[in-house]
N, C-alpha and C positions, 0 to 999 in steps of 0.2 A: 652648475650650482645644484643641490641635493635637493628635495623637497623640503628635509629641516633647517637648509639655512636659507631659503627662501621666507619663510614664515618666521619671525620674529616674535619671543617669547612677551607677553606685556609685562610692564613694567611693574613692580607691586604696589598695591596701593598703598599711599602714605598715611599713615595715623598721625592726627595733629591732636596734643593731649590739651585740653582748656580743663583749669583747676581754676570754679569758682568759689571764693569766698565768702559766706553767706551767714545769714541769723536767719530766722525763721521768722522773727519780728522785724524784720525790716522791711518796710511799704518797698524802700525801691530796690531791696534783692529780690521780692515778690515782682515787678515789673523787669528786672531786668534779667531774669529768668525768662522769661516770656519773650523777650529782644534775642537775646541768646538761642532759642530753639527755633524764632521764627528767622534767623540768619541763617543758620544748620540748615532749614528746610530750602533755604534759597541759594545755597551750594550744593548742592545734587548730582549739576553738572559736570562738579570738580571731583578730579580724580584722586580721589580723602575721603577715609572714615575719620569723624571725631570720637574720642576717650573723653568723655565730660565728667569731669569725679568734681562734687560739690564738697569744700571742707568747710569745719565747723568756725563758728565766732560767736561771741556773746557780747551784747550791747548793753545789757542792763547790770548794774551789780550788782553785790548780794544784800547790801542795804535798801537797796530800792524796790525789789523786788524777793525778800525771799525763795529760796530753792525748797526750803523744806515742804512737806504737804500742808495744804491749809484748813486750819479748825475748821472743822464742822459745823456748816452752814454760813461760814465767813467766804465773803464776796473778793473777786482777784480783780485788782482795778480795770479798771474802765480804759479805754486807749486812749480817746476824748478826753478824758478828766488826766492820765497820765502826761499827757501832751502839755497840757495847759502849766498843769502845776509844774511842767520840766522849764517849760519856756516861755509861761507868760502866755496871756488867750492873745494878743496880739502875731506875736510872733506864732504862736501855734495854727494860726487860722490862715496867715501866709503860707509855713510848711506844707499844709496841707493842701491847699488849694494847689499848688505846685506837685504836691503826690495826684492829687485829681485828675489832672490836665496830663500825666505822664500817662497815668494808667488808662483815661481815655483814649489816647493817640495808641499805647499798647493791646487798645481791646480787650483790658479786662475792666469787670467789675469791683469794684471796691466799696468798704463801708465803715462810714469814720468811726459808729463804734465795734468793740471786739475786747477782747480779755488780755490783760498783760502780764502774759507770767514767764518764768524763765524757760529756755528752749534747752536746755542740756539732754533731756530725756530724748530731745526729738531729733538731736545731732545725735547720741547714741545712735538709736534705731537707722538713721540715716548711712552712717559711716560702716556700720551691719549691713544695710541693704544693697551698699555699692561692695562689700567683700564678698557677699553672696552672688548675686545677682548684677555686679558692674553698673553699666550706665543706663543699662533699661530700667531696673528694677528699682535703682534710686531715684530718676526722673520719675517714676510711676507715684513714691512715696512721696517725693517733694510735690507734686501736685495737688497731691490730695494735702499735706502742712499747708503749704500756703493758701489754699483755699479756704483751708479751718480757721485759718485765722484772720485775713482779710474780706472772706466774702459769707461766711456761716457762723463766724465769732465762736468759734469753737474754743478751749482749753487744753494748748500743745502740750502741756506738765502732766494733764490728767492720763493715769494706766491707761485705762478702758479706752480711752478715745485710740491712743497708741498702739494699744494691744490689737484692737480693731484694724487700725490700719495696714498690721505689719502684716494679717492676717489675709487682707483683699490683696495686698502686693507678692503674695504668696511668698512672704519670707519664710515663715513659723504662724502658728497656730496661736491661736489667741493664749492658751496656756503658755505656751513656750515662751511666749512673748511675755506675758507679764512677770514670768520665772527671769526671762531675761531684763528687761527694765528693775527689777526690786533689784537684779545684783549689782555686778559691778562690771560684767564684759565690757568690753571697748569704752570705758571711765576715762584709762588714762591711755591710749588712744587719741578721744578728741581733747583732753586737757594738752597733750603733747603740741597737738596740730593747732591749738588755739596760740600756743605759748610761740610754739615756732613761727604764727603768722605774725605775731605781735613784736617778735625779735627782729621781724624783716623788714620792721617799719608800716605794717598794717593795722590804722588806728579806725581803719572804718569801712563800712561793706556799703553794694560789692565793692572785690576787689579781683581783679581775673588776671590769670596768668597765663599768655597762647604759649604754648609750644617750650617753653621755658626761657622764653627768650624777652617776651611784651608785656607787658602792663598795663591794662585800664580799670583806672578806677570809678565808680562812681556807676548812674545808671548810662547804659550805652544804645544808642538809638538799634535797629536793624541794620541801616545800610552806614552806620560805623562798622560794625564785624565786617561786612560784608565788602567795606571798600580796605581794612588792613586785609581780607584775604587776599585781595587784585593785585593791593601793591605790595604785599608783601610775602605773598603765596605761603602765606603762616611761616 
């Protein structure tokens, strides 16, 4: 036997693709974000790269929320107050308590209030960053969304907050970036990906899809990802 067929070439590593479904206002695609990267980091071992491509959703309508830019000096509701008036301060104060206890056990922080306004600008820029830059540069930018919104109560609709962002994720320059939010790149893009998530029978985020094969909906602890990797080697 030769030297080369003594050595044995390895095998290539398998990419396992997870397409998460998300809002940018949603408490528990903000936690289950968090469950998702912190499984990633706990298969290391395994012989897989993840493709993690985040698509867009939208949870609020255009009634409840306007899309257009808001009068000047006019206030974007409150998340607290949005809650309430959606379900009742009963029920609101249960949901919540329930996002509390999640995002405790996930180790992040969270804060009941924050600004509710619509997330299209921030799927934009989002669904941009994963064509430019894939799954780094997108994780890079959703950290920094979900944190504007659950823990700094930031305003995802506003340019300047976005134009900022895209500009630390080193997509585009703060100019390029608000050149690109005023137009219309990748518009119908995430409208596409909204519509075709909503044809598949997705009435609500998250919603994750391993390898094109599995389905979980809802927020997913750590060692759920991590025990459908064992048994089911994605």
């Amino acid at each position: 036997m030769s030297d080369s067929d003594s050595t044995l070439s390895p095998e290539p590593q398998r990419t396992i693709k997870i397409i998460f479904i998300s809002d940018y206002l949603c408490a528990f695609c903000y936690i289950g974000n968090k469950s998702l990267k912190d499984a990633i980091a706990g298969c290391r071992d395994l012989d897989v790269r993840f493709d993690v491509e985040f698509r867009p959703f939208t949870l609020l309508c255009q009634s409840s929320v306007p899309e257009t830019p808001k009068v000047k000096g006019e206030k974007a509701p409150n998340r607290w107050n949005y809650l309430v008036r959606k379900l009742g301060k009963e029920q609101a104060e249960s949901k919540w308590k329930m996002i509390e206890e999640l995002a405790e056990k996930a180790g992040l922080p969270i804060t009941q209030d924050g600004i509710v306004a619509r997330s299209t600008l921030a799927h934009r820029l989002s669904v941009k960053a994963y064509k430019v830059g894939g799954q780094a540069m997108q994780g890079r930018l959703n950290d920094i969304l979900f944190k504007a919104v659950f823990t700094d109560c930031q305003d995802v609709s506003d340019v300047e907050f976005l134009a900022d962002a895209a500009e630390k994720v080193g997509l585009m320059n703060k100019t390029e970036a608000t050149t690109f939010l005023q137009d219309t790149d990748c518009k119908n893009c995430v409208n596409q990906m909204i519509e075709a998530a909503r044809a598949s029978g997705v009435n609500g985020v998250p919603s994750i899809i391993i390898d094109g094969k599995w389905a979980l909906n809802g927020v997913q602890s750590t060692e759920c990802y991590l025990q459908v990797s064992k048994t089911r080697s994605f």
